[in-house]
SERO-4910 file (N, C-alpha, C, O; in steps of 0.05 Angstrom, whole numbers):
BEGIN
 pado doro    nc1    nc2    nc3   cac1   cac2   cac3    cc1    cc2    cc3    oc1    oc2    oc3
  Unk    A   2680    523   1678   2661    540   1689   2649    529   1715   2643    544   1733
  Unk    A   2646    499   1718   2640    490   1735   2663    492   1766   2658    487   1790
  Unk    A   2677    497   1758   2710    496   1775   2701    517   1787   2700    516   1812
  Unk    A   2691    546   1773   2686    568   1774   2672    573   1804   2679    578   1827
  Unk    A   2641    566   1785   2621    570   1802   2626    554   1840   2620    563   1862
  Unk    A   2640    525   1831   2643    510   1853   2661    526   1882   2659    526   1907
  Unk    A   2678    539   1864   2699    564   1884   2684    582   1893   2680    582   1917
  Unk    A   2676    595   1882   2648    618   1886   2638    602   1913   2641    610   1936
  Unk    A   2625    577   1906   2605    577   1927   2618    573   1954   2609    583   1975
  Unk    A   2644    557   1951   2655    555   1972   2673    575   1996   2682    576   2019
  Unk    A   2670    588   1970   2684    615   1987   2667    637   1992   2679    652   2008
  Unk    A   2645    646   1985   2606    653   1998   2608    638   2023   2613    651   2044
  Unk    A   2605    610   2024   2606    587   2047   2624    606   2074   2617    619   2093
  Unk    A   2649    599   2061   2669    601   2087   2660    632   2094   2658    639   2117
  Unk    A   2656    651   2071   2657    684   2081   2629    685   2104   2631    692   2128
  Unk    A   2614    679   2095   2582    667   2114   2591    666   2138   2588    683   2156
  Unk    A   2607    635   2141   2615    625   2170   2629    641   2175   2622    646   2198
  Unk    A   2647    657   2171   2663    670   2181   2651    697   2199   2661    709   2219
  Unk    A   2630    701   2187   2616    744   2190   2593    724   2221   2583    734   2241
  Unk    A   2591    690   2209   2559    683   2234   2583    673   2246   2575    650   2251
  Unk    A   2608    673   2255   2625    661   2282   2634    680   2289   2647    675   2309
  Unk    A   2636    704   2283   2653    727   2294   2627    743   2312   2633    761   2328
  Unk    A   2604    736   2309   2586    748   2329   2587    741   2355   2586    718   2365
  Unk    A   2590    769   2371   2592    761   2400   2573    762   2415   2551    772   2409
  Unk    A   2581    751   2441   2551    747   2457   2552    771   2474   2570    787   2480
  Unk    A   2520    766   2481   2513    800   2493   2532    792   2519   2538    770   2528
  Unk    A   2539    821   2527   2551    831   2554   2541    829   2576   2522    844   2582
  Unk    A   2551    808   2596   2538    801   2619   2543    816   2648   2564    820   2660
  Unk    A   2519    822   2654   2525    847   2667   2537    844   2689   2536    822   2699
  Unk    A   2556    869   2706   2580    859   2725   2574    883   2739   2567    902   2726
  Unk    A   2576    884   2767   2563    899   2787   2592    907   2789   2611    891   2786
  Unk    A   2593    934   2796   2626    939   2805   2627    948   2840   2617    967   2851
  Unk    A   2641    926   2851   2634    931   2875   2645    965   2884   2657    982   2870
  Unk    A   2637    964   2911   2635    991   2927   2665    993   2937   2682    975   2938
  Unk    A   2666   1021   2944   2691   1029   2956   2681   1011   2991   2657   1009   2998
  Unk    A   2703   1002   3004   2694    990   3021   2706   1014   3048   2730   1017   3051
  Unk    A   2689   1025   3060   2699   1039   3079   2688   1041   3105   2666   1031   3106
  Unk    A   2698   1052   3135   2675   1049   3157   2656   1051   3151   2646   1029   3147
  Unk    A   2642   1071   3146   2620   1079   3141   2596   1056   3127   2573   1051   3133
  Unk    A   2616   1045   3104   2605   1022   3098   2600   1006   3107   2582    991   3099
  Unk    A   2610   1003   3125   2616    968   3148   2595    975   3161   2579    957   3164
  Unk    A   2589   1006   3175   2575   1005   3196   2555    985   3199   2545    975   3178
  Unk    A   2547    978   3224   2524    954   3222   2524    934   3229   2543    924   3241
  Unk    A   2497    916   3226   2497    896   3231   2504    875   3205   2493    883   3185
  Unk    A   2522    848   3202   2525    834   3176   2519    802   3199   2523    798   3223
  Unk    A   2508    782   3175   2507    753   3179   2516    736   3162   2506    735   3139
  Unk    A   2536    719   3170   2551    700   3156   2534    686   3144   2519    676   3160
  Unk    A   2528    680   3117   2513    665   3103   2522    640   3085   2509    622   3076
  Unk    A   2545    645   3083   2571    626   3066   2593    610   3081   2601    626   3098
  Unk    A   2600    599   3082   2630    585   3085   2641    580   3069   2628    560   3064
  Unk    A   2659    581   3049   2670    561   3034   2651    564   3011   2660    547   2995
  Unk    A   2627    577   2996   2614    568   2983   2594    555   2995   2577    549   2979
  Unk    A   2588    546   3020   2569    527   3033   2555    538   3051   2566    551   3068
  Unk    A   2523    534   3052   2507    561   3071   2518    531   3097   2527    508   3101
  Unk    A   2508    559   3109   2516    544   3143   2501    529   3144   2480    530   3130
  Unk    A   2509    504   3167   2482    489   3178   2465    498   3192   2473    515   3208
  Unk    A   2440    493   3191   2415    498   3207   2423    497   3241   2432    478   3253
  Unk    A   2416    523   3249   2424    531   3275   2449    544   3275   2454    561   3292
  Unk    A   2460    540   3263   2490    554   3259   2499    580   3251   2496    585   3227
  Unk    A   2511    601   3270   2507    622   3258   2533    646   3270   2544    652   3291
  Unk    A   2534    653   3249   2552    680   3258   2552    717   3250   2557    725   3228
  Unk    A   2547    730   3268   2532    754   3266   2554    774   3279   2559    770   3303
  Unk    A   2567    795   3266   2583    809   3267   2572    840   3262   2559    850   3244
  Unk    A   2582    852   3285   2575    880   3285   2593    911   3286   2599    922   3308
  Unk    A   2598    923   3261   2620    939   3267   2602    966   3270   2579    970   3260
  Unk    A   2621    986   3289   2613   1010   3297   2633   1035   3287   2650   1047   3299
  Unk    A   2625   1039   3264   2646   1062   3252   2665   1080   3263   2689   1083   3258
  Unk    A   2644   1094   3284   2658   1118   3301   2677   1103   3321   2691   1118   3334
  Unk    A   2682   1074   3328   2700   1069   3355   2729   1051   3338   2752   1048   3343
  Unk    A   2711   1044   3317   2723   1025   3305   2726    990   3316   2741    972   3309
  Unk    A   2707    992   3335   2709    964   3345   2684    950   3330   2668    961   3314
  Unk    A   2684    926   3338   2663    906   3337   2662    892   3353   2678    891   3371
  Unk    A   2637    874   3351   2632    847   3370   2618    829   3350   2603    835   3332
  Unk    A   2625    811   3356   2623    779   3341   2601    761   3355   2602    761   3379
  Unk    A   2585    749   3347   2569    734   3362   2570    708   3341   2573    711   3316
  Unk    A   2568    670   3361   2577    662   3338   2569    628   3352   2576    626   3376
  Unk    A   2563    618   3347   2572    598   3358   2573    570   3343   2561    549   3348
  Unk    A   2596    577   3321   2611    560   3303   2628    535   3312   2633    514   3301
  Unk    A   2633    543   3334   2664    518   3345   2638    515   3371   2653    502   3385
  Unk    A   2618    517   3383   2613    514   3409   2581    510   3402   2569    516   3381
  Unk    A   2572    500   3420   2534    494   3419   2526    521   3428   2510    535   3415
  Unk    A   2539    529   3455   2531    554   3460   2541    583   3446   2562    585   3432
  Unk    A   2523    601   3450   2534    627   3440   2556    642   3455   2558    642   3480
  Unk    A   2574    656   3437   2599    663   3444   2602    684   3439   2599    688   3414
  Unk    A   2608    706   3452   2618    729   3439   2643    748   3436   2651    757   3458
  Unk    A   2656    754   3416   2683    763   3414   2685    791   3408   2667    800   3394
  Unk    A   2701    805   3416   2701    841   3413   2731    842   3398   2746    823   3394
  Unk    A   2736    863   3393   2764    873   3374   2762    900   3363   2741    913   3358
  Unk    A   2786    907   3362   2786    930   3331   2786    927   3305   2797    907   3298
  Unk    A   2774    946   3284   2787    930   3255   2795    948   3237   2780    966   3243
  Unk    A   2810    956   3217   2827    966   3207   2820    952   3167   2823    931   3155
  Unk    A   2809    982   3162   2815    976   3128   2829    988   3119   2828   1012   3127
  Unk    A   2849    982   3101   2870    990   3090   2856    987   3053   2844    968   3043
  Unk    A   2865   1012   3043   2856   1009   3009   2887    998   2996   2908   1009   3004
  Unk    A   2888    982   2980   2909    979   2972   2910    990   2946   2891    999   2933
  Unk    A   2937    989   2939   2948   1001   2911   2928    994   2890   2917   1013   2879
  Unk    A   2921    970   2883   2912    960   2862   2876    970   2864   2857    960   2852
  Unk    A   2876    987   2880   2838    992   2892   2830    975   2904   2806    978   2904
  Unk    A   2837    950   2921   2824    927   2930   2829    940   2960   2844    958   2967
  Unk    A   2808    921   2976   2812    937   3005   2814    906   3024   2802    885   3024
  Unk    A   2839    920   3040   2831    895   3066   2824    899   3093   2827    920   3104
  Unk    A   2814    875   3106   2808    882   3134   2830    869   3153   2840    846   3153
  Unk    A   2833    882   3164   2846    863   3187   2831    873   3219   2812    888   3222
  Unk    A   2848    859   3239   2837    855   3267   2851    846   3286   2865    826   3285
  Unk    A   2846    860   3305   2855    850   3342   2834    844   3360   2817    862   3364
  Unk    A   2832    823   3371   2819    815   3392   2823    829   3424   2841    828   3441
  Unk    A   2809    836   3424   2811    846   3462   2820    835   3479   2821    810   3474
  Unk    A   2829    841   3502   2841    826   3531   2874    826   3520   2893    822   3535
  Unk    A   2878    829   3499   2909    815   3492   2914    789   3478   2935    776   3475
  Unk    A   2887    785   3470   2882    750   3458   2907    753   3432   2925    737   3431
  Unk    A   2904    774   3415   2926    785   3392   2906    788   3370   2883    794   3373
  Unk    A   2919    782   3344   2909    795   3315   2896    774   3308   2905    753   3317
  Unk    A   2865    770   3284   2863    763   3272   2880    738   3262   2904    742   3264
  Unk    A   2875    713   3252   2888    691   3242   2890    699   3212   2908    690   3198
  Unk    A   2873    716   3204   2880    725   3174   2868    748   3172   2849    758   3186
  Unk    A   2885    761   3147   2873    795   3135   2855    783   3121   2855    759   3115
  Unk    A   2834    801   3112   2824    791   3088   2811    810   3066   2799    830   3074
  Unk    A   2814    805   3036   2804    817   3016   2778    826   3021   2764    806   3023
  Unk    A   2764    849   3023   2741    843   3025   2723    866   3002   2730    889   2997
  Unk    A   2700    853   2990   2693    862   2973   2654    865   2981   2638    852   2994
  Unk    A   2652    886   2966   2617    901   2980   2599    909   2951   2606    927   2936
  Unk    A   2576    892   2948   2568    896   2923   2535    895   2927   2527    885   2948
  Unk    A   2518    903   2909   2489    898   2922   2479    925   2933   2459    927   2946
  Unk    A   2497    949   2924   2483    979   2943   2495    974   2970   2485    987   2988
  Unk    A   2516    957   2979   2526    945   3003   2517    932   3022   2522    932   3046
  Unk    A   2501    919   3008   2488    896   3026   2495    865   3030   2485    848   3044
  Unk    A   2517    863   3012   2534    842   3006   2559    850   3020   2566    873   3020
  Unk    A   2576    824   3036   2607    827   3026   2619    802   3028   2614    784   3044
  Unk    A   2636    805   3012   2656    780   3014   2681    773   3036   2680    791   3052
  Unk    A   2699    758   3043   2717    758   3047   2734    734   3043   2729    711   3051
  Unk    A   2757    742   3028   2770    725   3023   2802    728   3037   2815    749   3034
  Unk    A   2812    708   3049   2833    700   3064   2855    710   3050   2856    702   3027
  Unk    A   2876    728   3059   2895    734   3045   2913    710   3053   2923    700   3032
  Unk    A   2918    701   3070   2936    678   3069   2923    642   3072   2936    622   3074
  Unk    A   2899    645   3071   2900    618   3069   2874    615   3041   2867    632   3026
  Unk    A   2865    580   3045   2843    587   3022   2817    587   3034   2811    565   3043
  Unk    A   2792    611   3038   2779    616   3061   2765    633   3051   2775    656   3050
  Unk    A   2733    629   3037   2719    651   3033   2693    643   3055   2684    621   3061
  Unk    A   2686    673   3063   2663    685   3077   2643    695   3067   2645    720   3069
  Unk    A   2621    687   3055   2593    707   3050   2571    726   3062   2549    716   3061
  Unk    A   2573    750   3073   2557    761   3094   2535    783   3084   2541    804   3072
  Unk    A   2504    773   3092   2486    800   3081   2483    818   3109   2492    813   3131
  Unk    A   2467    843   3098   2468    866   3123   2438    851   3132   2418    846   3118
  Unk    A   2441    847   3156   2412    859   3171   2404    876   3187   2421    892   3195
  Unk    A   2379    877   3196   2379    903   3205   2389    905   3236   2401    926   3241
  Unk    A   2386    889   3256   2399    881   3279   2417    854   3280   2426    841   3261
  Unk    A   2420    851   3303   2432    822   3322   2414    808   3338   2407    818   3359
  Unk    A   2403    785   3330   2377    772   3346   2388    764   3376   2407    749   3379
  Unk    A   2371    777   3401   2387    767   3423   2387    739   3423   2373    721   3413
  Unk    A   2415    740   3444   2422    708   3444   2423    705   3484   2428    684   3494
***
């Protein structure tokens, strides 16, 4: 009888652990980013990321796309002390899988972009990402409301 009861308890035991390990944890909530389109882009955006790493103090890069021309201008002065500014076209393409990319040409004939990139818009679109389709290279950028003269 004791054999009995001892099985009983052990198998109560394991049924227990089994019903308190199979509980899952609450659902952590996941923003589903935005369709990324002109319209979206329109605006002013500021580089806030490199790599995961906020920029250094004074350091800054401020990009401005114009829906209806499809150009932009870049303001930046990352590689230089002074401020620099770059113009282009840019081009989103939606891909198969719903993901969208950007690409780009520089003016004068300088040529394309050094990379396409993944880019993703989350926040009501006040966020976006970009990530390097060919190299390893993420960008963090929020909207503001202008371009501070330089």
């Amino acid at each position: 009888m004791r054999l009995i009861n001892r099985l009983w308890a052990v198998m109560l035991m394991a049924a227990t652990l089994a019903v308190v390990g199979c509980e899952k944890p609450a659902p952590q909530p996941t923003e589903k980013p935005m369709a990324v389109t002109y319209s979206a882009l329109d605006g002013a955006w500021q580089l806030t990321m490199w790599q995961g790493t906020e920029l250094a103090e004074d350091t800054y890069l401020y990009i401005e796309f114009d829906r209806s021309s499809r150009h932009y201008i870049m303001w930046d002065n990352i590689d230089s002390m002074y401020a620099t500014d770059t113009t282009g076209t840019f081009t989103i393409t939606e891909e198969e899988d719903g993901t969208y990319t950007l690409s780009g040409t520089y003016d004068y004939g300088v040529g394309d972009w050094s990379n396409d990139y993944r880019v993703v818009l989350t926040h009501e679109g006040d966020h976006m990402q970009w990530r390097a389709l060919s190299a390893n290279q993420t960008m963090d950028f929020v909207r503001v409301e202008s371009v501070p003269e330089f």
